[in-house]
N, C-alpha and C positions, 0 to 999 in steps of 0.2 A: 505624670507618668514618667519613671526613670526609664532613661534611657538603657540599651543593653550593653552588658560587658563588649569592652573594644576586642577581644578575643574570639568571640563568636561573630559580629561583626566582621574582623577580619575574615576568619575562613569560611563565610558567607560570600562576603566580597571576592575571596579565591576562585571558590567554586563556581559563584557564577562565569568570570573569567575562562574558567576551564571549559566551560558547557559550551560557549559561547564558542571556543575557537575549536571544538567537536567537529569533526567533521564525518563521523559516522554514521548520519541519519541521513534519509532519505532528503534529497534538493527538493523544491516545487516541481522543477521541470520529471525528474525521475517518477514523480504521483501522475503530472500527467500524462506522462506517456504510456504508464503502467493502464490508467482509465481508458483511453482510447484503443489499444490493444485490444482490454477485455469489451471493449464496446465493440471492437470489430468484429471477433471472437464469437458473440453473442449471437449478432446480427447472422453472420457466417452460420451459424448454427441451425439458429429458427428457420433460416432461407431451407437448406438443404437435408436438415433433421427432419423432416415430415416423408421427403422420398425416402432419404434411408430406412426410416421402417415401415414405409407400406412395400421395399423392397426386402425384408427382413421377414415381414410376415407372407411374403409371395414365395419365400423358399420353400419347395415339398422335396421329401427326403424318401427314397425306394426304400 
């Protein structure tokens, strides 16, 4: 199998380069914090979403 042109090769080689020193994606740490939040969020939710609407459905209007 021949090898590929050293031309596409190199701006392969660039480009990984360039990805690599990216620094516009999200870190590990920023995923986890974002998951933990909506896990709190969540929790927060289901805890106190059941009074809010048996208190939603206990409003009577004159």
């Amino acid at each position: 199998m021949p090898s590929p042109p050293t031309s596409i090769t190199t701006r392969l080689a660039a480009r990984l380069r360039t990805l690599a020193r990216d620094d516009r994606r999200y870190t590990s740490e920023t995923v986890i914090w974002i998951a933990l939040l909506s896990a709190l969020a969540l929790s927060v939710g289901a805890l106190i979403g059941p009074e809010i609407v048996d208190a939603a459905h206990n409003i009577r209007f004159k």
